[in-house]
VEXRO-208137 format. One record per residue: residue in one letter; x negated, y negated, z negated of N, C-alpha, C, O in turn. Coordinates in Angstrom, 1 decimal. Layout:
BEGIN
('A'; (X; Y; Z); (X; Y; Z); (X; Y; Z); (X; Y; Z)),
...
END
This chain:
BEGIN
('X'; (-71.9; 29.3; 251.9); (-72.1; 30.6; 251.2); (-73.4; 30.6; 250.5); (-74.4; 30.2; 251.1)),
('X'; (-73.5; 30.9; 249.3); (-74.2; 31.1; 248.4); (-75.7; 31.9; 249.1); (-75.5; 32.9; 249.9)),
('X'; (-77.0; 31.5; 249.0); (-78.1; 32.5; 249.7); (-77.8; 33.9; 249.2); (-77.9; 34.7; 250.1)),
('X'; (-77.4; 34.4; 247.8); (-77.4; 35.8; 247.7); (-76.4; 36.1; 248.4); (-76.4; 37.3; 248.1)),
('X'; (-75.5; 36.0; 249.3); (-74.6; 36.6; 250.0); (-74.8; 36.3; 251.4); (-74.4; 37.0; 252.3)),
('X'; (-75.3; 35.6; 251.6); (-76.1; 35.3; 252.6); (-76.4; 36.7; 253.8); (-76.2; 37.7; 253.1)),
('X'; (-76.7; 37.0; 255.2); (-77.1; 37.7; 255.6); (-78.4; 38.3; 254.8); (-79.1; 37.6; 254.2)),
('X'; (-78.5; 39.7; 254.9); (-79.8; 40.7; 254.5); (-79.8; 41.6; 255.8); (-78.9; 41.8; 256.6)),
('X'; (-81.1; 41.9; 255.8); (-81.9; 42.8; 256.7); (-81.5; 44.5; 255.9); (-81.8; 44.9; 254.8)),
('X'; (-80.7; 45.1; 257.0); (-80.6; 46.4; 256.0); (-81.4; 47.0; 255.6); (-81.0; 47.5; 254.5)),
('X'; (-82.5; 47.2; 255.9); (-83.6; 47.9; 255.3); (-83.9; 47.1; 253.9); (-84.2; 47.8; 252.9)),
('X'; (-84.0; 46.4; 253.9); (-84.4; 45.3; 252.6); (-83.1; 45.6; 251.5); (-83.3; 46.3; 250.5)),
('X'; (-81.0; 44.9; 252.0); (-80.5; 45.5; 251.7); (-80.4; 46.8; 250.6); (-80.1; 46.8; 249.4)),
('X'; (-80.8; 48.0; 251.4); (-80.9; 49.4; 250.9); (-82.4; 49.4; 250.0); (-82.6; 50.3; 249.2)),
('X'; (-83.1; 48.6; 250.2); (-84.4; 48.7; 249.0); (-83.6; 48.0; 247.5); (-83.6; 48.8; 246.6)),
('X'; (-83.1; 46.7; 247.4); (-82.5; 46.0; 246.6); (-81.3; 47.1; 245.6); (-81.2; 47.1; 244.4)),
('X'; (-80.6; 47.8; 246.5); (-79.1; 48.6; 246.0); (-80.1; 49.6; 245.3); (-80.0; 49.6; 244.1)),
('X'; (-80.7; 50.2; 245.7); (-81.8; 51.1; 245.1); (-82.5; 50.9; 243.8); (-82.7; 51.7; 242.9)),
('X'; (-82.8; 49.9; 243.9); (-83.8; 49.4; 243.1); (-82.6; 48.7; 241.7); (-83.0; 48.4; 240.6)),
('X'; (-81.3; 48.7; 242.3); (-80.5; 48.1; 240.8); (-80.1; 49.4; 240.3); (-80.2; 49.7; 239.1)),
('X'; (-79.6; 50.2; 241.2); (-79.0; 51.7; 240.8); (-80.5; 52.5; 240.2); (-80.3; 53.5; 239.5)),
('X'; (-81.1; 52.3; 240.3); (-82.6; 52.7; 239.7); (-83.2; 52.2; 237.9); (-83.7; 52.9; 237.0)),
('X'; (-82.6; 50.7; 238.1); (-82.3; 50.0; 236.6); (-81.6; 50.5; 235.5); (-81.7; 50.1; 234.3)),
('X'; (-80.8; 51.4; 236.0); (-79.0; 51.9; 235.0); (-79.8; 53.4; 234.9); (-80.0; 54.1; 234.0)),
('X'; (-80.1; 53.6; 236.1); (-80.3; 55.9; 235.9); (-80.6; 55.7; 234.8); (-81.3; 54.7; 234.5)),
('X'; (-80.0; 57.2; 233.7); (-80.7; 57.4; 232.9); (-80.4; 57.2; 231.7); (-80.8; 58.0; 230.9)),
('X'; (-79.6; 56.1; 231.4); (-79.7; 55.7; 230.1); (-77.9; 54.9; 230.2); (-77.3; 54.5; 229.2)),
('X'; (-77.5; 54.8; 231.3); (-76.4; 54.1; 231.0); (-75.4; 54.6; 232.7); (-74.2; 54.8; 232.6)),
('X'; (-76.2; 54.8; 234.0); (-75.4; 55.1; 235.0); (-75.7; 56.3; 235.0); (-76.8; 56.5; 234.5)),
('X'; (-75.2; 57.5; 235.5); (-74.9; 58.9; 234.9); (-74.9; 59.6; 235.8); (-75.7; 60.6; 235.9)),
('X'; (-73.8; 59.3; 237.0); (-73.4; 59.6; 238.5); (-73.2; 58.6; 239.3); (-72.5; 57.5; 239.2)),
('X'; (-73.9; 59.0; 240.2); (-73.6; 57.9; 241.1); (-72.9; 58.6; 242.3); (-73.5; 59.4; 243.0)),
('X'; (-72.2; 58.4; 242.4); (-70.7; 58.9; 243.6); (-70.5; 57.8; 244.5); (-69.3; 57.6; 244.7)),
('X'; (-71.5; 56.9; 245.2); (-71.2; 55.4; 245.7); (-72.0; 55.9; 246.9); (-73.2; 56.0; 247.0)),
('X'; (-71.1; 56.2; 247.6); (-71.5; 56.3; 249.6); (-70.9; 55.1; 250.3); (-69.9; 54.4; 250.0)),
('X'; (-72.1; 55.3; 251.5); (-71.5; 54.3; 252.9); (-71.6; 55.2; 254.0); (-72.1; 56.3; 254.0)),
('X'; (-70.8; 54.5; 255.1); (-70.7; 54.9; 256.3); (-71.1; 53.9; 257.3); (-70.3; 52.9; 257.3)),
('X'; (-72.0; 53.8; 258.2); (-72.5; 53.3; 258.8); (-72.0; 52.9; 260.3); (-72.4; 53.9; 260.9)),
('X'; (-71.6; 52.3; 261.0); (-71.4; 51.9; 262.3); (-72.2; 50.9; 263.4); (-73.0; 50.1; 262.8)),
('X'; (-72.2; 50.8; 264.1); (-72.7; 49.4; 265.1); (-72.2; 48.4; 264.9); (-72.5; 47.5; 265.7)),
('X'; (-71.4; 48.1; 263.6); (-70.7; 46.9; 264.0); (-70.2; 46.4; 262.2); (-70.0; 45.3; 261.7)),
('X'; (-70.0; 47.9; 261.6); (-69.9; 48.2; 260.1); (-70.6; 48.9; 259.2); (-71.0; 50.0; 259.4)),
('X'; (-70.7; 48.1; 258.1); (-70.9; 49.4; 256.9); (-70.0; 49.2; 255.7); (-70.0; 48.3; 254.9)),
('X'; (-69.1; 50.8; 255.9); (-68.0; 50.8; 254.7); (-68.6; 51.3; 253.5); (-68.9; 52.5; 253.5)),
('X'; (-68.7; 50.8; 252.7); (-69.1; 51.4; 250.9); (-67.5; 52.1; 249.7); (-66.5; 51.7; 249.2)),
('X'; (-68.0; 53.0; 249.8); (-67.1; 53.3; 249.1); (-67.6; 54.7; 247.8); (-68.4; 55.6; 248.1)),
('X'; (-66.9; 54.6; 246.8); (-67.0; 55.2; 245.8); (-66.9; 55.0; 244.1); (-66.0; 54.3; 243.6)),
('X'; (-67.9; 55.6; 243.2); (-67.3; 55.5; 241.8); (-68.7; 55.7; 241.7); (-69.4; 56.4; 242.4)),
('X'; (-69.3; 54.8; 240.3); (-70.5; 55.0; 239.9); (-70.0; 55.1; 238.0); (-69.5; 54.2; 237.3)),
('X'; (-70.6; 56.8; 237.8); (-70.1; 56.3; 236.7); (-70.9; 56.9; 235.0); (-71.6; 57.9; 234.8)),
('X'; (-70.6; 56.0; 234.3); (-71.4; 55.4; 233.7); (-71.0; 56.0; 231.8); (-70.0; 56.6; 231.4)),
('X'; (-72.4; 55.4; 231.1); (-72.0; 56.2; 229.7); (-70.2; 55.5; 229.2); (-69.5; 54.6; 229.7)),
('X'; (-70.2; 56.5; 228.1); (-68.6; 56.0; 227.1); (-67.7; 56.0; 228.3); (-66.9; 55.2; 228.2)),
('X'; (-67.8; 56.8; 229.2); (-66.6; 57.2; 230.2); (-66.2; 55.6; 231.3); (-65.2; 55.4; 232.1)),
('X'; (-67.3; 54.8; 231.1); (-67.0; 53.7; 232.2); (-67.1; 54.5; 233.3); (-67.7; 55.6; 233.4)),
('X'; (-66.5; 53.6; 234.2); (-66.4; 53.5; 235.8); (-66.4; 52.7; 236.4); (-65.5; 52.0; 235.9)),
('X'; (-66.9; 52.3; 237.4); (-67.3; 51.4; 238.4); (-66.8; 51.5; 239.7); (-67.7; 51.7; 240.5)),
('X'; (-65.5; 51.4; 240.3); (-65.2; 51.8; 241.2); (-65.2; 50.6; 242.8); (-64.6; 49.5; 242.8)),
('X'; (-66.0; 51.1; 243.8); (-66.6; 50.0; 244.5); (-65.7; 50.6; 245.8); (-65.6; 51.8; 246.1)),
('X'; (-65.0; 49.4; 246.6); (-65.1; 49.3; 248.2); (-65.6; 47.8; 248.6); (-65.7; 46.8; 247.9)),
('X'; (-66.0; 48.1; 250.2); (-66.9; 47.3; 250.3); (-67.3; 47.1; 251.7); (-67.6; 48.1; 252.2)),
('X'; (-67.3; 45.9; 252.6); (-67.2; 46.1; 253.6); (-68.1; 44.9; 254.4); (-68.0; 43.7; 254.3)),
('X'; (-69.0; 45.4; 255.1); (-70.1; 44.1; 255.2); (-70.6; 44.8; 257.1); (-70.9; 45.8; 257.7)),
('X'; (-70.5; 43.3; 257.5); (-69.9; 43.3; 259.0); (-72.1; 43.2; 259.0); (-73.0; 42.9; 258.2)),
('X'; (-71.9; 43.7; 260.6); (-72.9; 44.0; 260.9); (-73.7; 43.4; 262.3); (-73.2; 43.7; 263.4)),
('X'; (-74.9; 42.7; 262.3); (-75.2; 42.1; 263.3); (-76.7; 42.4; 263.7); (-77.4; 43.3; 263.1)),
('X'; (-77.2; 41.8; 264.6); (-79.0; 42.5; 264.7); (-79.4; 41.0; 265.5); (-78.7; 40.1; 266.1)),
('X'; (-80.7; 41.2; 265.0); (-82.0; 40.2; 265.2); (-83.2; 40.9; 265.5); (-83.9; 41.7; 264.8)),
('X'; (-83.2; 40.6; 266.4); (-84.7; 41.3; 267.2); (-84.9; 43.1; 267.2); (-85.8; 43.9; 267.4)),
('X'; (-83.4; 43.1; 266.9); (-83.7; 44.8; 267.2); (-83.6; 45.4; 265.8); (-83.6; 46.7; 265.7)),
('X'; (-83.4; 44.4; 264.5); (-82.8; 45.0; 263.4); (-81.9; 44.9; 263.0); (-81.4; 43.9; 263.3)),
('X'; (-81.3; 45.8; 262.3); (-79.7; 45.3; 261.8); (-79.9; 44.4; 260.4); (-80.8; 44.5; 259.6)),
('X'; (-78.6; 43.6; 260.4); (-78.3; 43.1; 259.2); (-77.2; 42.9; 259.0); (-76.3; 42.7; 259.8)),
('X'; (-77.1; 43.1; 257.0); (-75.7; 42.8; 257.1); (-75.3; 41.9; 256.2); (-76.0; 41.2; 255.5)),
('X'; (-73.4; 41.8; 256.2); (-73.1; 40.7; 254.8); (-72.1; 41.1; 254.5); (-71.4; 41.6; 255.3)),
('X'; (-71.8; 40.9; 253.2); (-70.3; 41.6; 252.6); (-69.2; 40.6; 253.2); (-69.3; 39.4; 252.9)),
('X'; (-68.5; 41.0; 253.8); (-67.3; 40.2; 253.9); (-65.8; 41.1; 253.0); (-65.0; 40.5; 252.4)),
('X'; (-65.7; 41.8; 253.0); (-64.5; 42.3; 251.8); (-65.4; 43.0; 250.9); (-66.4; 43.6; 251.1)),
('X'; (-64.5; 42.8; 249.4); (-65.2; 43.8; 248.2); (-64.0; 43.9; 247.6); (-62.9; 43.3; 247.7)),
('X'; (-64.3; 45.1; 246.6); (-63.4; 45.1; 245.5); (-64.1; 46.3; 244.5); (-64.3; 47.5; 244.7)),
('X'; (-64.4; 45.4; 243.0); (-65.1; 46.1; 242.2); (-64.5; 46.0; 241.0); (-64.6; 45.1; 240.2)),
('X'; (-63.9; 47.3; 241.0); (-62.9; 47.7; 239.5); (-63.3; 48.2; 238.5); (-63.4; 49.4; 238.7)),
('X'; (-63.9; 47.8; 237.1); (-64.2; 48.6; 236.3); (-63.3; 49.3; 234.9); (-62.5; 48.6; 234.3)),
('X'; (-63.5; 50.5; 234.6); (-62.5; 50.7; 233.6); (-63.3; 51.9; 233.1); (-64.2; 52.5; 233.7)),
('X'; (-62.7; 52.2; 231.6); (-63.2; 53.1; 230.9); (-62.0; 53.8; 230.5); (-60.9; 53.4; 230.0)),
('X'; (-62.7; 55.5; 230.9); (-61.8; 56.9; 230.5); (-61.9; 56.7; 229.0); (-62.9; 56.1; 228.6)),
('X'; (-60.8; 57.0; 228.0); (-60.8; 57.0; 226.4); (-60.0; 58.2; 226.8); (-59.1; 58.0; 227.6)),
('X'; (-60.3; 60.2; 226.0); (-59.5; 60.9; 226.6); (-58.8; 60.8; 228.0); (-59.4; 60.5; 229.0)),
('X'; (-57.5; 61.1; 227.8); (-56.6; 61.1; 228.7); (-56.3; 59.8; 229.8); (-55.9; 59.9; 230.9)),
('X'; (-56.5; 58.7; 229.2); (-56.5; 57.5; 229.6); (-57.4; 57.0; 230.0); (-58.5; 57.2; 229.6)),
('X'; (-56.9; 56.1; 231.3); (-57.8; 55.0; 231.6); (-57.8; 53.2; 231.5); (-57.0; 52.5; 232.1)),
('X'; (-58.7; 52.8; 230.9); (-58.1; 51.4; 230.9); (-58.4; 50.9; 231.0); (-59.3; 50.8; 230.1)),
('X'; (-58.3; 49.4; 232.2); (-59.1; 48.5; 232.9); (-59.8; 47.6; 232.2); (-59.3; 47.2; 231.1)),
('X'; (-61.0; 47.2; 232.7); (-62.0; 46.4; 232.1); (-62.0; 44.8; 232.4); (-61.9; 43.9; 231.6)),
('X'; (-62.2; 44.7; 233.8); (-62.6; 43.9; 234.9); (-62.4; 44.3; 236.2); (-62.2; 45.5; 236.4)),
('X'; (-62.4; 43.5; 237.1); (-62.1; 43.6; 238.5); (-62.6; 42.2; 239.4); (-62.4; 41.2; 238.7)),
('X'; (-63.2; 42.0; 240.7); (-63.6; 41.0; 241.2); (-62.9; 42.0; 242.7); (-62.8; 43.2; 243.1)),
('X'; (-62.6; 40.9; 243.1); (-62.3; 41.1; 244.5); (-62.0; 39.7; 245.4); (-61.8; 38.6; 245.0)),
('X'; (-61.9; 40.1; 246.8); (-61.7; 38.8; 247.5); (-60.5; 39.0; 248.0); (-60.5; 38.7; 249.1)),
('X'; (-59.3; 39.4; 247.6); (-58.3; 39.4; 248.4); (-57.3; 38.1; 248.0); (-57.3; 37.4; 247.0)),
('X'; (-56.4; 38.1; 249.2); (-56.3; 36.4; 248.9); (-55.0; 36.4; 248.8); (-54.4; 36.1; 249.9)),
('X'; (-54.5; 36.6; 247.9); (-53.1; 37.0; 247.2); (-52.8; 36.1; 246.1); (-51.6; 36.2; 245.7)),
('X'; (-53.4; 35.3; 245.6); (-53.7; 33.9; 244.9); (-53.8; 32.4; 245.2); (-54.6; 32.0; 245.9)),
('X'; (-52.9; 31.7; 244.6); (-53.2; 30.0; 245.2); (-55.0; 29.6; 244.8); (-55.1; 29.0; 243.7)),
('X'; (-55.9; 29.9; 245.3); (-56.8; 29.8; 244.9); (-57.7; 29.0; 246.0); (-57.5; 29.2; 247.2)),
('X'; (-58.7; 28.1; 245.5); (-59.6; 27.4; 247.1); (-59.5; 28.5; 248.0); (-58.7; 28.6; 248.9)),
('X'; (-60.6; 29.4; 247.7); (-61.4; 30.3; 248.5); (-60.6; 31.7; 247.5); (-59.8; 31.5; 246.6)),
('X'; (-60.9; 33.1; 248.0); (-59.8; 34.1; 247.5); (-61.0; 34.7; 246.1); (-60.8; 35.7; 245.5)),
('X'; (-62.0; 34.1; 246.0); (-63.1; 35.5; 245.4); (-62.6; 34.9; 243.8); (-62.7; 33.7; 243.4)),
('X'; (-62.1; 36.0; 243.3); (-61.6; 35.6; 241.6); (-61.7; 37.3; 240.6); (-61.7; 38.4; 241.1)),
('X'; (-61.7; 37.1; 239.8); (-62.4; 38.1; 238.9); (-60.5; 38.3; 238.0); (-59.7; 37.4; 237.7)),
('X'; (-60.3; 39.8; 237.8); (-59.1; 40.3; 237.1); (-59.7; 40.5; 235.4); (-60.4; 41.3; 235.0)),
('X'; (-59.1; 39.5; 234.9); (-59.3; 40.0; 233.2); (-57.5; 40.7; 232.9); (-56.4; 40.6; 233.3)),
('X'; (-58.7; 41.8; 231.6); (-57.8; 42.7; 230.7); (-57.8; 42.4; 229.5); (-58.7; 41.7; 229.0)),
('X'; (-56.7; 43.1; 228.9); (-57.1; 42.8; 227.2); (-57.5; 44.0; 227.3); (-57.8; 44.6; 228.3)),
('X'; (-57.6; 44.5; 225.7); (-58.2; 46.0; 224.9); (-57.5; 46.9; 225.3); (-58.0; 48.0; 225.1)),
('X'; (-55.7; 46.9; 226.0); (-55.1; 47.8; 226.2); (-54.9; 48.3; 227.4); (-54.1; 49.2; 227.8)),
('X'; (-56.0; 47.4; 228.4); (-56.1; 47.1; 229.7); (-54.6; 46.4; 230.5); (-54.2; 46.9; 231.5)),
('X'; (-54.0; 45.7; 230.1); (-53.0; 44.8; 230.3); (-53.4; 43.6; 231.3); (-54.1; 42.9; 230.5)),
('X'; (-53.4; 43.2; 232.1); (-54.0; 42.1; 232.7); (-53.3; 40.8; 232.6); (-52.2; 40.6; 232.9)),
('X'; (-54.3; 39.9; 232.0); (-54.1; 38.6; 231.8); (-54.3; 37.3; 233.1); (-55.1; 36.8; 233.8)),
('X'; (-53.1; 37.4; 232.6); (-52.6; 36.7; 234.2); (-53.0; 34.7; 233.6); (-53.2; 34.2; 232.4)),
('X'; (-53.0; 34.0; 234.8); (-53.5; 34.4; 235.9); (-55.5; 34.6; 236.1); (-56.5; 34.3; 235.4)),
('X'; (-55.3; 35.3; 237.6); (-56.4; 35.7; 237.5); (-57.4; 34.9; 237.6); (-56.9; 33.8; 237.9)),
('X'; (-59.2; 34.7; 237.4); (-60.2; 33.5; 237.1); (-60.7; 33.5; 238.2); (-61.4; 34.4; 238.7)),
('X'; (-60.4; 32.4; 238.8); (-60.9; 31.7; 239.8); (-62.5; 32.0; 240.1); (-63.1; 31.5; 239.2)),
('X'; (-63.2; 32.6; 240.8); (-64.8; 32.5; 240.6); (-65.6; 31.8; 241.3); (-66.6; 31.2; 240.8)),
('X'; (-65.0; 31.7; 242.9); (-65.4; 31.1; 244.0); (-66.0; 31.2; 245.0); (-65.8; 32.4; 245.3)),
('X'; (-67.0; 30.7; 246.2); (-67.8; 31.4; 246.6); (-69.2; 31.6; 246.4); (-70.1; 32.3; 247.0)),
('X'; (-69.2; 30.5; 245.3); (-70.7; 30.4; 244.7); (-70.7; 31.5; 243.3); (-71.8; 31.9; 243.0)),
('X'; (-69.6; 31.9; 242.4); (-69.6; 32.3; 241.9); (-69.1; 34.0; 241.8); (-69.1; 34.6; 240.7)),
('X'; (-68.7; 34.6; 243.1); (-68.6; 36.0; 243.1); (-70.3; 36.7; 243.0); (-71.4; 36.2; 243.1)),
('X'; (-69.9; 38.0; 242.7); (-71.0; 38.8; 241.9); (-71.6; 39.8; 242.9); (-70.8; 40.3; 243.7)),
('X'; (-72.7; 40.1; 242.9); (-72.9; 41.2; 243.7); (-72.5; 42.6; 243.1); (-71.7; 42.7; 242.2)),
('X'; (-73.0; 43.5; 243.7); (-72.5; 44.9; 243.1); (-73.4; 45.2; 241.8); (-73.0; 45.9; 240.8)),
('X'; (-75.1; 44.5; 242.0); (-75.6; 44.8; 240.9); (-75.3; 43.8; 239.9); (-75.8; 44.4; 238.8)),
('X'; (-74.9; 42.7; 239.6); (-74.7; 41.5; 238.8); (-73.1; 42.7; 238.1); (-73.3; 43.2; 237.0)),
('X'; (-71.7; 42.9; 238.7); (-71.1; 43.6; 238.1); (-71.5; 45.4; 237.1); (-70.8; 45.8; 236.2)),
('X'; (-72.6; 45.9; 237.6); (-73.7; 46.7; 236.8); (-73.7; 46.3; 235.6); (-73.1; 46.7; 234.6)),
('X'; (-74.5; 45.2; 235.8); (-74.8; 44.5; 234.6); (-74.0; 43.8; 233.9); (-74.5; 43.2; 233.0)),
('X'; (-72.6; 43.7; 234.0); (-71.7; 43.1; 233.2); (-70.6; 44.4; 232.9); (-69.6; 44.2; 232.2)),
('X'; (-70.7; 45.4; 233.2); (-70.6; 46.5; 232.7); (-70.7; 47.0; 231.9); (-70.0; 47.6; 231.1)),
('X'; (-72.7; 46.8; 232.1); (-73.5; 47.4; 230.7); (-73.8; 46.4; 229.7); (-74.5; 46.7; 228.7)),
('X'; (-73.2; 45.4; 229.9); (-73.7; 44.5; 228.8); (-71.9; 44.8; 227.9); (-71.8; 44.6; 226.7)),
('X'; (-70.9; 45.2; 228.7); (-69.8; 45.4; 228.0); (-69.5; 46.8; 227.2); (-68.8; 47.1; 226.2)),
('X'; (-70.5; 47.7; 228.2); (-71.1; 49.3; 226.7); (-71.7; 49.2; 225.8); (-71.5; 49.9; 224.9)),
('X'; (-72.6; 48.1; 225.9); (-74.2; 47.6; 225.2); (-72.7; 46.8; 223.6); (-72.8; 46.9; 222.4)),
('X'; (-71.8; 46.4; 224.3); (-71.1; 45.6; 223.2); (-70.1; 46.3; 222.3); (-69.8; 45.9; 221.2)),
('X'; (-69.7; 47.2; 222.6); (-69.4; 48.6; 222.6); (-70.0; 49.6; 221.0); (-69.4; 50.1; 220.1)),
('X'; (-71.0; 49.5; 221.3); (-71.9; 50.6; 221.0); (-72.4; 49.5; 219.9); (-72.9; 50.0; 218.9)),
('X'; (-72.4; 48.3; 219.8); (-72.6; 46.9; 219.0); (-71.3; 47.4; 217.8); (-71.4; 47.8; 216.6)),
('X'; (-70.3; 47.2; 218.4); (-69.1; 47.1; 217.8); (-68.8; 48.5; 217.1); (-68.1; 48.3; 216.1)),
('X'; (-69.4; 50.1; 217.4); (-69.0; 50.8; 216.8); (-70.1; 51.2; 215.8); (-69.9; 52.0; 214.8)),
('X'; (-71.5; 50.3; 216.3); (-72.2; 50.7; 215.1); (-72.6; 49.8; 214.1); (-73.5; 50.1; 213.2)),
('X'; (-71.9; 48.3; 214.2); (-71.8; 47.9; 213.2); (-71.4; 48.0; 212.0); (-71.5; 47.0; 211.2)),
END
């Protein structure tokens, strides 16, 4: 497993998520609607972060939980991070990464492409486990797909 996915110290963790969701306020993340729930053993993430030109970021998220000397730490072991943009009445898919393993694939972590009509183009892209995204790396491939956006309508 890749060091970024690697175990984190939650406290460290929750400095890092902070500090990406802190990068977007303001100018591109708008609401952030993205809670956890905490257990002895779990922490479930769940919600919608959402963003200019009616994107959304919609996150579950599930990272098992262990302790070292009396601190907790955690690591994602399930995700699933949907992004799509409201146009009016509609919604229509962007991207998607998840690990579910519903694919002839090595390992299950593979990324969902759409076209413009949000249609999904099959099959889905292999990523791996050196190549799945954190939650802030998907941020940023969000906003670089507004940033392209806002390229394209003010060209």
């Amino acid at each position: 497993m890749s060091a970024k996915h690697g175990p984190n110290s939650w406290d460290d963790y929750l400095a890092v998520h902070s500090s990406r969701i802190a990068d977007y306020s303001g100018h591109f993340l708008v609401d952030d609607q993205l809670g956890f729930t905490r257990t002895l053993s779990q922490v479930s993430w769940e919600g919608v972060l959402f963003c200019a030109s009616g994107i959304e970021i919609h996150v579950r998220k599930a990272q098992a939980v262990t302790y070292r000397s009396g601190r907790a730490w955690v690591q994602t072991t399930d995700y699933s991070y949907q992004v799509l943009r409201r146009v009016g009445g509609e919604a229509f898919r962007v991207f998607r990464y998840d690990n579910s393993s519903h694919y002839d694939h090595a390992d299950p972590h593979h990324r969902h492409r759409y076209d413009a009509n949000g249609i999904q183009i099959l099959p889905p892209e292999h990523v791996g486990e050196g190549g799945w995204p954190t939650l802030g790396e998907v941020i940023e491939e969000a906003f670089d797909y507004w940033s392209q956006l806002g390229a394209e309508r003010d060209g």
